[in-house]
N, C-alpha and C positions, 0 to 999 in steps of 0.2 A: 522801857524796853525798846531795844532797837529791832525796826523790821531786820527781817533776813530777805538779803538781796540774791536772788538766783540770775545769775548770769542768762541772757537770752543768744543762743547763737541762730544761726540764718541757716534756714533747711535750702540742702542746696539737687534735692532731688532725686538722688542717686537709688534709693529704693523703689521710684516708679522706672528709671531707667532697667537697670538689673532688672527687675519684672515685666516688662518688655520684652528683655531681651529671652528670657526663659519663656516666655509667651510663643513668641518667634521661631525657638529650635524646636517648642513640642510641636508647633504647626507645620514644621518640616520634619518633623520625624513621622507625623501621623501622614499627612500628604504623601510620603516614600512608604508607608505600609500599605495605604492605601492602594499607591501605584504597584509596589511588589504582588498584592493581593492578587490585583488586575491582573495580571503578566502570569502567575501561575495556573486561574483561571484559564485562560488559552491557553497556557500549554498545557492542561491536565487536559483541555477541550481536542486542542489537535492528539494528544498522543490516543486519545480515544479516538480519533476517527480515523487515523492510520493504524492503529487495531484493528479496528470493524472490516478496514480498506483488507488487509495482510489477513485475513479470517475468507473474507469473501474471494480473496485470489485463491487462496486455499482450496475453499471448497469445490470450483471450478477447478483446480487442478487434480483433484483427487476424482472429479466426474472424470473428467476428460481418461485418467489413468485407469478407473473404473469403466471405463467405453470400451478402450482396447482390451481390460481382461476378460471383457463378455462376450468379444468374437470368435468364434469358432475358425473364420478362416482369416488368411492374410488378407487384409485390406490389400487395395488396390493403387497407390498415389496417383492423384490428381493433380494437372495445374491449376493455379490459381484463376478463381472465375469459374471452376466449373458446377457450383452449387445453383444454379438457374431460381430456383424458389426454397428460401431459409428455412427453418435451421434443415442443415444437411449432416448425415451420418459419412463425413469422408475425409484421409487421411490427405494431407499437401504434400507435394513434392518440398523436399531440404530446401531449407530460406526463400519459403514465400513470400517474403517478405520484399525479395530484392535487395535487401541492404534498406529498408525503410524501418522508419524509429517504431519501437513497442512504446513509448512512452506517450508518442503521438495519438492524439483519442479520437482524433477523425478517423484512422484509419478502426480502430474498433467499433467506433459508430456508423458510420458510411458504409462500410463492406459488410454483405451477406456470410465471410467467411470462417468466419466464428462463431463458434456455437454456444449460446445463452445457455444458461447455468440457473435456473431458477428453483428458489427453495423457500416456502414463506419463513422460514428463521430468518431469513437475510430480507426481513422487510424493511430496516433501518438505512441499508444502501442505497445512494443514490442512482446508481444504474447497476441493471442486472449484472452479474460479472459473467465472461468468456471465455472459450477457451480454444485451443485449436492444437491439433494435432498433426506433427510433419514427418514422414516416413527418414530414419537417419543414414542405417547401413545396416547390413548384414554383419551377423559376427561369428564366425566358423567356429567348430569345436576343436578339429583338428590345428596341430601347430605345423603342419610341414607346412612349407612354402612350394607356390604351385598350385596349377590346379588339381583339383580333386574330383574325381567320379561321383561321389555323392557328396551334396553340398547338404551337410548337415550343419543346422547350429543356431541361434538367435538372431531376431530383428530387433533391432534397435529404435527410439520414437522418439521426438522431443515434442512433449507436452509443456504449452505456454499459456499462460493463464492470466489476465487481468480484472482486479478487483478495485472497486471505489469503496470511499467512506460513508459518511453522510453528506459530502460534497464531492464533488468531480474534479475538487482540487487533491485532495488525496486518493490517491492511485499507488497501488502494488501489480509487480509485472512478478510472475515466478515461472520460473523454468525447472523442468525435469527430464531426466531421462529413463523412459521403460520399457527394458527389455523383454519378448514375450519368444517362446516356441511355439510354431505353430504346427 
């Protein structure tokens, strides 16, 4: 009997290459999940803490709107500066501000003229939130034009309110306007 001769051919590699190379893109697929994972982390972290921020401006605005419907008389506007020892119960004369930024946090920090807002819910804020209140205009009842004998009709207020997050990188400024009859 004659052997049976099998042919030997020469392995040339090609199934550790391919599996390399499959090696390589799940290492880059997971690496990119990994990195997506990361990146929704912070932003699920920031949109929380621009909630908390927008929650805390909130609540200071709603004090601040709740100050003015518990006076019996018309407040009195004040210029800026004239609260001597914080917090003060008093309304500012129209753009205390000057034309200076609300978004600027020295001026929230630094000045006595803003009145803190303090609630133990909002113990997760990093600074208390503020608010301040600026006398706007008068709003007549009457439509003639002209003056009038008796000046009856609503005062108007802009109530401005800044809140933080859990950092003082997240900041909410809100503005309202509230009308009261006094």
């Amino acid at each position: 009997m004659k052997p049976i001769s099998i042919p030997v051919y020469s392995q040339r590699g090609a199934t550790l290459i391919i599996s390399l190379l499959m090696l390589l893109a799940l290492t880059l697929i997971g690496v990119t999940a990994i990195k997506t994972t990361t990146l929704e982390e912070k932003m699920a972290g920031n949109m929380r803490d621009q909630n908390l921020a927008f929650q805390a401006a909130e609540a200071a605005l709603r004090a601040g709107e709740g100050w003015l419907g518990q006076q019996t008389d018309e407040p009195d506007p004040q210029p800026l500066g004239s609260c001597a020892i914080p917090p003060c119960d008093l309304v500012w004369q129209l753009n205390v501000l000057n034309g200076g930024d609300l978004s600027d946090i020295n001026w929230w920090t630094t000045t006595g003229d803003a009145r803190v807002y303090g609630n133990a819910a909002l113990a997760k804020v990093k600074t208390a939130p503020k608010h301040l209140v600026e006398y706007h205009s008068f709003i007549r009842d009457g439509l003639t034009l002209g003056k009038q004998s008796d000046e009856v009709g609503r005062l108007a207020y802009r109530v401005t309110a800044r809140g933080t997050g859990g950092t003082d990188q997240a900041q909410t400024i809100l503005q309202s306007t509230y009308t009261r009859r006094f």
